[in-house]
N, C-alpha and C positions, 0 to 999 in steps of 0.2 A: 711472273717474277715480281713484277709493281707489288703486288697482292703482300705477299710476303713480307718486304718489306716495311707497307703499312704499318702490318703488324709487329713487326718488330720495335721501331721505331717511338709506338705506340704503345707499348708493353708494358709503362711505366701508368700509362694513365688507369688502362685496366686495371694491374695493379692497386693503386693507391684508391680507386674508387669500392675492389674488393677491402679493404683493411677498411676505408671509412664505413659500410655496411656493416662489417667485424664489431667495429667501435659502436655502430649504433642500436645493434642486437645487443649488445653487454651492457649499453650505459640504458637500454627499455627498462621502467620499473614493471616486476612483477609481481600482481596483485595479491598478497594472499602470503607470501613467499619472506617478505620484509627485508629483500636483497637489492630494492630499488630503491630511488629517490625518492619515489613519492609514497607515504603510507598508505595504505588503503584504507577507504572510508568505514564509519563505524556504521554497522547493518540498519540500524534505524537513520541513516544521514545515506543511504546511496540513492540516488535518483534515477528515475527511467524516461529514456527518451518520449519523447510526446507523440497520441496516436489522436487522429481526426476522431470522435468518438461525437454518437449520436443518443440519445435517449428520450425516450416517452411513460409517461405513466397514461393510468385512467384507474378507475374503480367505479363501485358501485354501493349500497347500502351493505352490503359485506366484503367485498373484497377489493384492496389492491395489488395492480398489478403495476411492475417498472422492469424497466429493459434499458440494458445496456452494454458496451464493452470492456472487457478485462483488459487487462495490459497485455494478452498474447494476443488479445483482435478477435476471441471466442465470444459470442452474443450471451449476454446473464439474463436470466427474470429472474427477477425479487417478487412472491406472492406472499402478502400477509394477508389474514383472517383477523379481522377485526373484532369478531365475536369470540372465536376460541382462543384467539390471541394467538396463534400459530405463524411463524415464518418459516419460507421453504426457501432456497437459491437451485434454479436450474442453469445450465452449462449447454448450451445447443455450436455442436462443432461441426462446420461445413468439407466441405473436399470434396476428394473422392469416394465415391458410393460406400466404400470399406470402411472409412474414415469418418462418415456422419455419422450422428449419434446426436442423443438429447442425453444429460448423465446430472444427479440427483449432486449436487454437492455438499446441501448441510439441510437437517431442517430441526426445529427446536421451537418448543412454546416459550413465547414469549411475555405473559404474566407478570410473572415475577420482575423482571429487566424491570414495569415501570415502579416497583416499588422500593425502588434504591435510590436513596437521597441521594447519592454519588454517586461514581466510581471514573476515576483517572481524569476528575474535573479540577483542570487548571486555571479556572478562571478567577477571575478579583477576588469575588465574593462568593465563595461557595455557600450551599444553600444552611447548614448547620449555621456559620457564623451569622448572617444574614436575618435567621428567626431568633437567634439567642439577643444580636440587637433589638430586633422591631420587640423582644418581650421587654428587653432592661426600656424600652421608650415609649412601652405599652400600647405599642399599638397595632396586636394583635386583640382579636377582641375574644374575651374567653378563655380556657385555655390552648397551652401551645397543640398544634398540630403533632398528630402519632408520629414520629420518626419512623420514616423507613428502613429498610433494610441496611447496614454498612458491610461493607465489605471488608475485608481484613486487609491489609497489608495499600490501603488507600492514605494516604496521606489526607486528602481532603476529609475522611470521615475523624481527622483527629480534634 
């Protein structure tokens, strides 16, 4: 009979503790939804929690090799080919038996990438304004260097 009681008596706290959880589900912002306080971050501004992360390179007269971790904690090699100019990214995913795998994620000659004056270079001095200077100050010798490749829609190459 005590028992009961208790609970009775008590009734009001359970209560009032149910209604503040009510309150604090309703006033949660939800991300995405724009029903919350707080707005959700813009895709290029969200950040990802920090992972312990390890990496090594080496190479040799033609190749390097670099390893590392993604942000899901999947181990990456980076191999470029320094002669054909080739880059590949593998993917090596551990677990269980069913679940391992080595998986090919991008691979592309890479040539071309170094003959682009720019591209999405924010820096002070990009490398255009920079030669047009050293020529108005003459102090390139000869004529200017070939310009590289631009890219469209680059700011920097303007």
């Amino acid at each position: 009979m005590q028992r009961n009681n208790l609970y009775d008596s008590h009734g009001w706290l359970l209560a009032a503790g149910a209604v503040l959880a009510a309150i604090g589900l309703w006033r949660q912002p939800v991300q995405g939804t724009g029903g919350g306080t707080t707005p959700p971050l813009p895709q290029d501004e969200q950040t990802f929690p920090a992972i312990a992360m390890a990496a090594t390179a080496d190479s040799n007269n033609r190749m390097i090799a670099v390893t590392g971790t993604d942000i899901t904690g999947a181990s990456i090699l980076y191999v470029i080919d320094t002669v054909s100019y080739q880059l590949a990214v593998y993917q090596a995913v551990g677990g269980s038996e069913s679940s391992q795998g080595l998986k090919l994620v991008g691979a592309r000659r890479i040539d071309l990438d170094f003959k682009v004056d720019g591209y999405k270079d924010r820096s002070q001095f990009p490398y255009k304004k920079l030669r047009d200077e050293f020529q108005k100050q003459g102090l390139l010798s000869g004529s200017a260097p070939k310009s590289g490749a631009t890219v469209p829609g680059d700011p920097a190459n303007q």
